[in-house]
N, C-alpha and C positions, 0 to 999 in steps of 0.2 A: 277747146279741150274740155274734157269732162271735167265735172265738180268731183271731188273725192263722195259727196254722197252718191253719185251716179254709178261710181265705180265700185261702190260699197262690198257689195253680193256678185258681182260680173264675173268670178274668177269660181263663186260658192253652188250659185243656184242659175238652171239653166230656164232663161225667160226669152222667150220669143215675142214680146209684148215690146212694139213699136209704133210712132204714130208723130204726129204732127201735134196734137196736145201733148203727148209727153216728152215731147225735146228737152228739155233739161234735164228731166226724172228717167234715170236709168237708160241710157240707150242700149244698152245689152246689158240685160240683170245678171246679177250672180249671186247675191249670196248666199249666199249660194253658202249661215251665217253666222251661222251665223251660226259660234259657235256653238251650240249652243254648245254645245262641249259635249264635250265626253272629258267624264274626267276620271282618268284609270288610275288604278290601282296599281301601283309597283310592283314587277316582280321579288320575292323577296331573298336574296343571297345572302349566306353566309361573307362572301367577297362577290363584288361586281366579277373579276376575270374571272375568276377559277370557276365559279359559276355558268359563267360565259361559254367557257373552253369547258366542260361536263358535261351541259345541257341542250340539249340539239334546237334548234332552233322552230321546230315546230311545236316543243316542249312549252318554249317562252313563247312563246305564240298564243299557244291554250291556253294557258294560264295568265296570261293579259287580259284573254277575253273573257275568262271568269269571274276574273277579281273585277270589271270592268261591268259586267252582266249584275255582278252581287252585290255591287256598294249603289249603282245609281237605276238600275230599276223599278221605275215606279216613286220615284224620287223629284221632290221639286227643287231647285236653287238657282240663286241672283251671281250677279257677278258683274265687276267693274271689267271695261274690254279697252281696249285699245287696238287701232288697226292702218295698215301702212300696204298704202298701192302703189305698185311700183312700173314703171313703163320703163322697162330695161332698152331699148333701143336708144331710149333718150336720155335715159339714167335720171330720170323722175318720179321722184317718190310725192305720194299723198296721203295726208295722215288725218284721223281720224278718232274722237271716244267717246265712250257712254256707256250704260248700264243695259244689263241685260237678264231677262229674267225666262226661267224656264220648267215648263208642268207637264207632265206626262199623262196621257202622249197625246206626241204634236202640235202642243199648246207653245208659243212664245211673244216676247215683246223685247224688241231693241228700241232703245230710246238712242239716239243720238245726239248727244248736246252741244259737242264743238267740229267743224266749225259750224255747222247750220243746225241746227235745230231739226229733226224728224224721227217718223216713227215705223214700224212697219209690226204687224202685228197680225199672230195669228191665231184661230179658237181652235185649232185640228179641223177645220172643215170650209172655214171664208179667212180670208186675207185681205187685210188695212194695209196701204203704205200712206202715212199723213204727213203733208209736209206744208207745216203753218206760215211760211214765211209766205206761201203761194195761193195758199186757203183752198187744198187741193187735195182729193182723197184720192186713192186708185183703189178698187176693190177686182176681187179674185176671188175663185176656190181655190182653197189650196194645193190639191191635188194640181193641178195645172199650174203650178209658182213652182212646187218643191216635185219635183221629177224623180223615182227613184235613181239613186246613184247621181242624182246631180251636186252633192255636197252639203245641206242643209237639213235631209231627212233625219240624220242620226241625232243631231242637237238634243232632242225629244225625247226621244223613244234608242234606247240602247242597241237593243234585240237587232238593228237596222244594218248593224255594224255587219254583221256577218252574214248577214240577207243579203245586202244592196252592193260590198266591194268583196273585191283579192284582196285579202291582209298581209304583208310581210313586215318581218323586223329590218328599222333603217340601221340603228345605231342601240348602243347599252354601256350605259358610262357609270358613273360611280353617281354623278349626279342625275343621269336623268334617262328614260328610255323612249326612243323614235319608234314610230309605227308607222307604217306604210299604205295610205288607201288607191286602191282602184275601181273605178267602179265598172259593176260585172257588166253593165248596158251601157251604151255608146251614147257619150256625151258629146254637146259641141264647144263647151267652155273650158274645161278642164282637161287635163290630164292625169292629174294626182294629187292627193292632200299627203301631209306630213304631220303627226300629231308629236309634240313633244311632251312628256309626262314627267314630272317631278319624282325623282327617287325618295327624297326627304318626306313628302307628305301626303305621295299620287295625286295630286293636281294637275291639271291640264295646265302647260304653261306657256302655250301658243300650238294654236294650227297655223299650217303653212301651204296653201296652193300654187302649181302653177296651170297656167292655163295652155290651150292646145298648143299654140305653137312657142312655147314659153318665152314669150317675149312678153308676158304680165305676169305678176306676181302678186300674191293678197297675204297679207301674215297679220292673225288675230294672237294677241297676247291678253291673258284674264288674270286677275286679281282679286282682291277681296271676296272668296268663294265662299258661298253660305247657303247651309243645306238647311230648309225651311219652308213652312207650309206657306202658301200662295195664295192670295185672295183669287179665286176662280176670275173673277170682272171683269181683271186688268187685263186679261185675253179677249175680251170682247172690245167693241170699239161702235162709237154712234158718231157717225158725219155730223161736225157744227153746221148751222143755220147758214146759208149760205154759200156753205163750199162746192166748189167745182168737184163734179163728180164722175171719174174716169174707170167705167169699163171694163175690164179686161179680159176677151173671150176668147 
C-alpha cells in the first residue's frame, strides 16, 4: 500500500512519472496541492437565503471570482494544512500535515512534517520533491508536474481559476460557500475539486478532490492563514552532497 506521502498530490496534480527508483515516491502523483489555496472572499448578503433566493446564480459566481481575483492577486502567504486520503473501496483513510507557503506566480513549498518528513518545492520553472529520510531528490520542470487543469496550477497564480476549469456554485450556507471546479482539459486523475470558503472571514477552509473513478478522495483543510512577504529562496532548493538524484523527463 502507498505511504500517505505517495498519495499526497495523486488526486491534485497529474504526473505521469513512474520508474523502478521511485517506488516508494509517488506511484501516480497528484498534487495535485496543493492548496495552495485560493483563498476567496465571501459573497456578501444582507441574509445568506434571501440572498440566495434574489441572486442568480451566475451572479454569485462573478462575484466569488472577483472578490477572489482582488484580495489574493499578486499576493504571498503561509498556511498550516492538514490532509486525509481516502481509498473508499476499502474505507481507508491516510492523514497527513505541514506548512505551506505560497508566491505569485507559481512559486511554492510544502513542507511535510508528520508522518514523514518531505518537501516538494517549486521556483515557477524547476520542481524539488526532497525526501531526507531516503537522501533522494527528484527534480522536474514544472511545466510537466503541474499540467494545466490538473489541480495545483491555481495554488499560485489566481487568474488560473477561470482560465484552467467550469466553475459552478456547490452550496451557500450562512457559514460557508462551495465552489465547484472542473477542469476545461481532460485529466486522468481527477474529476473535480470542491473548494470550501469561510463566510466569517473568506478563508479557504478545505479543498476537496475526487479522483476519476471516485473511488479516491484527497481533502486539504488550512489554518493559520497569513498574508505576508516571502523570502524569494525558500523557492529554490540545492541537492545535499550525496543525494540520489532522480530525473524526471
Amino acid at each position: 500500500m502507498l505511504k500517505i506521502n505517495e498519495k499526497i498530490f495523486e488526486n491534485f496534480f497529474d504526473s505521469p512519472y513512474k520508474g523502478d527508483k521511485v517506488n516508494v515516491l509517488f506511484c501516480g502523483m497528484i498534487c495535485r496541492i496543493i492548496l495552495p489555496f485560493i483563498l476567496i472572499w465571501s459573497v456578501v448578503f444582507s441574509t445568506v437565503c434571501a440572498s440566495a433566493a434574489n441572486t442568480s446564480t451566475d451572479k454569485v459566481k462573478e462575484n466569488i471570482l472577483d472578490a477572489i481575483e482582488k484580495k489574493y492577486t499578486g499576493k504571498s502567504f503561509e498556511a498550516s494544512f492538514t490532509q486525509s486520503v481516502t481509498l473508499v473501496a476499502i474505507d481507508n483513510t491516510q492523514k497527513a500535515s505541514g506548512k505551506a507557503s505560497f508566491s505569485h506566480p507559481g512559486k511554492m513549498r510544502w513542507e511535510y512534517l508528520e508522518p514523514e518528513r518531505h518537501e516538494i518545492i517549486t521556483n515557477g520553472s524547476s520542481l524539488w520533491i526532497y525526501r531526507p529520510e531516503l537522501n533522494q531528490v527528484m527534480q522536474s520542470d514544472t511545466a510537466s508536474f503541474f499540467k494545466p487543469g490538473s489541480g495545483g496550477d491555481f495554488l499560485s497564480d489566481i487568474s488560473l481559476v477561470r482560465k484552467n476549469y467550469i466553475i459552478s456554485i456547490k452550496a451557500v450556507t450562512a457559514e460557508y460557500v462551495e465552489i465547484k471546479l472542473i477542469s476545461k482539459q481532460e485529466t486522468h486523475n481527477f474529476s473535480s475539486i470542491v473548494i470550501r470558503i469561510s463566510q466569517k472571514n473568506s478563508e479557504i477552509e478545505r479543498v476537496f478532490s475526487y479522483n476519476t473513478y471516485d473511488d479516491t478522495t484527497t481533502l486539504f483543510e488550512f489554518s493559520d492563514i497569513q498574508f505576508k512577504e516571502i523570502d524569494p529562496a525558500i523557492f529554490e532548493f540545492n541537492p545535499p552532497e550525496r543525494s540520489d538524484i532522480i530525473k524526471m523527463d
